[in-house]
Phi, psi and omega in degrees: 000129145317121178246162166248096198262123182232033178183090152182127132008035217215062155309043174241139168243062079050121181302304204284349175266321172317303176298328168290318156242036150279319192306315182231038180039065224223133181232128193261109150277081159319089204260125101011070175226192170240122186284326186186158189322322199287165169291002189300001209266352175305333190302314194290332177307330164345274236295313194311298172337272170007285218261354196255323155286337192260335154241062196299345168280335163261347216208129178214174184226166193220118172285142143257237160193164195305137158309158177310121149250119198263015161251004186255105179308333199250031184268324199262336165301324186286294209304333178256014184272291160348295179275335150312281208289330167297334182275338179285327170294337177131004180333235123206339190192186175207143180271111193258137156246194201306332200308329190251126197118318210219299122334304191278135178209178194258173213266016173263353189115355183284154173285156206245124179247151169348315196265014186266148188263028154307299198285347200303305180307341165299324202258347175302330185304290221279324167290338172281002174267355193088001189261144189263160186251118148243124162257056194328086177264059206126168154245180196286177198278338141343305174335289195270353164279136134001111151327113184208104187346128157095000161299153182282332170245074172262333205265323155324252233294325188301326198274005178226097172257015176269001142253058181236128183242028186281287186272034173249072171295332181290352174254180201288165168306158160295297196286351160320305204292307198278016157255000171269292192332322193289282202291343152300334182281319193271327180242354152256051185329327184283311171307105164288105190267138200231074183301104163306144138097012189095025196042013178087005162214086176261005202269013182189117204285320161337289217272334165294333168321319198273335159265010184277314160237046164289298172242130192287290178325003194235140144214189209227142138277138166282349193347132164055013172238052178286326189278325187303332192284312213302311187292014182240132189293111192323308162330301186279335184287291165358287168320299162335283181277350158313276190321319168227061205284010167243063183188022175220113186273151210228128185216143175242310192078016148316102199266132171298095189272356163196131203307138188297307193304341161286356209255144178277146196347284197323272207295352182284291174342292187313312194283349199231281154328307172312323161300328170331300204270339176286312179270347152298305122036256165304305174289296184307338202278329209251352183259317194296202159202009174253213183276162193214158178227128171232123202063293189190010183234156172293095168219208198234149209287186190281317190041060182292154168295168192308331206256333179262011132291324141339278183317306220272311195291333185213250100096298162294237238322326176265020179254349182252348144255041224308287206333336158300341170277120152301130161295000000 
């Protein structure tokens, strides 16, 4: 079947990353976001367009748009002028990240949130257009906890620890974030949102249940929490995703840290297995029913059925990004 990596980062054409998703019929959503006041995050967008024209079976893209400048009367005319033309280019969607909320601040000090109302005409834009919102919103609840050997992100925050928010009280809470995140859900109903990363709440597929079902309008990527799933009891994670087997999407969030086609053969070789080894990875865990190891820990795979597998690998991502049905 065609899967669909509907989170990641990987802006290359490498003969040998070709040939590896051809190998396992892999179509790449390339995102987008802005990373910082500058316009740099366009380059990836280019590059991402690019590869999304020169190969539409394999390669598609996520726009985003510039931070808030909160002196510029004319920033949400630019932002949707922008986004008329990216969506016009082949976009599919468009991204906000963790920077708003956790970064961006106003000039007295406040944190500047999701839920403010500069963006509510963006989103407003983008539900009557039928265009989806990915929302990085927040970080995992590791964040805001004690360091602690054997968590699944102790090696994230030791080694970036300027987003370890345990002994930063002055920035916002997980649940702050996830309540400007809420009221966006709440005051754009229409607007289809797509929570990267498990929505920032991965650490218990219970309590994301419980907001999927609060908002009809949300779904989830697994990006980059497959270990968050592995430490949670196979059994219940199943149900889980069995229950809301059209609203969970399939992702890695894999970052391209140097173009492979830049790479000498060897290290080229390498660098192409390693996804290799990422998207094995994943289909055992979510395919096997015997033991399975993901990163570093043991548990045992999921063995979801052909039809609900469908739904996580292809089926959702274009029902949830329409921009992905090819004509």
């Amino acid at each position: 079947m065609t899967i669909i990596d509907a989170h990641i980062h990987y802006g290359d054409d490498a003969p040998e990353l070709l040939a590896l998703l051809a190998e396992f019929d892999i179509r790449l959503l390339n995102i987008s976001f802005a990373r910082d006041a500058s316009n740099s995050w366009q380059a990836d967008a280019d590059r991402y367009r690019s590869l999304a024209t020169q190969y539409p079976d394999r390669f598609a893209w996520c726009t985003s748009f510039d931070l808030p400048r909160l002196d510029d009367p004319g920033y949400v005319d630019g932002v949707l002028a922008g986004l008329e033309r990216d969506f016009a280019a082949g976009a599919v969607a468009c991204k906000v990240w963790k920077n708003i909320g956790m970064e961006v601040r106003y000039p007295d000090g406040r944190f500047f949130q999701v839920d403010d109302p500069l963006l509510s005409p963006i989103f407003v834009w983008l539900a009557e257009g039928g265009y989806p919102l990915l929302a990085h919103i927040a970080e995992p609840l590791d964040c805001w906890l004690p360091l602690r050997e054997g968590s699944p992100h102790y090696g994230y925050y030791s080694r970036n620890p300027e987003w370890h928010m345990y002994t930063r009280p002055d920035y916002p809470s997980h649940g702050e974030l996830m309540a400007a995140r809420n009221r966006v859900l709440e005051q754009h109903p229409t607007l289809r949102l797509i929570g990267a990363h498990f929505a920032s709440l991965e650490w218990d597929v219970d309590v994301l249940a419980e907001t999927l079902d609060r908002y009809p309008n949300l779904a989830v990527d697994i990006s980059a929490r497959l270990i968050d799933l592995a430490v949670q009891d196979s059994a219940k994670v199943k149900r889980f995703i069995t229950r809301y087997q059209d609203r969970i999407l399939f992702g890695t969030d894999v970052v391209m840290r140097t173009p492979p086609s830049s790479l000498p053969p060897e290290e080229r070789v390498q660098t192409i297995d390693a996804l290799r080894g990422v998207y094995t990875t994943h289909f055992a865990y979510f395919e096997a029913k015997g033991t399975v190891t993901v990163r570093d820990r043991q548990t045992v795979g999921l063995g979801l059925p052909a039809g609900v597998l469908e739904k996580l690998y292809r089926v959702n991502a274009e029902r949830w990004y329409p921009g992905l049905v090819r004509g």
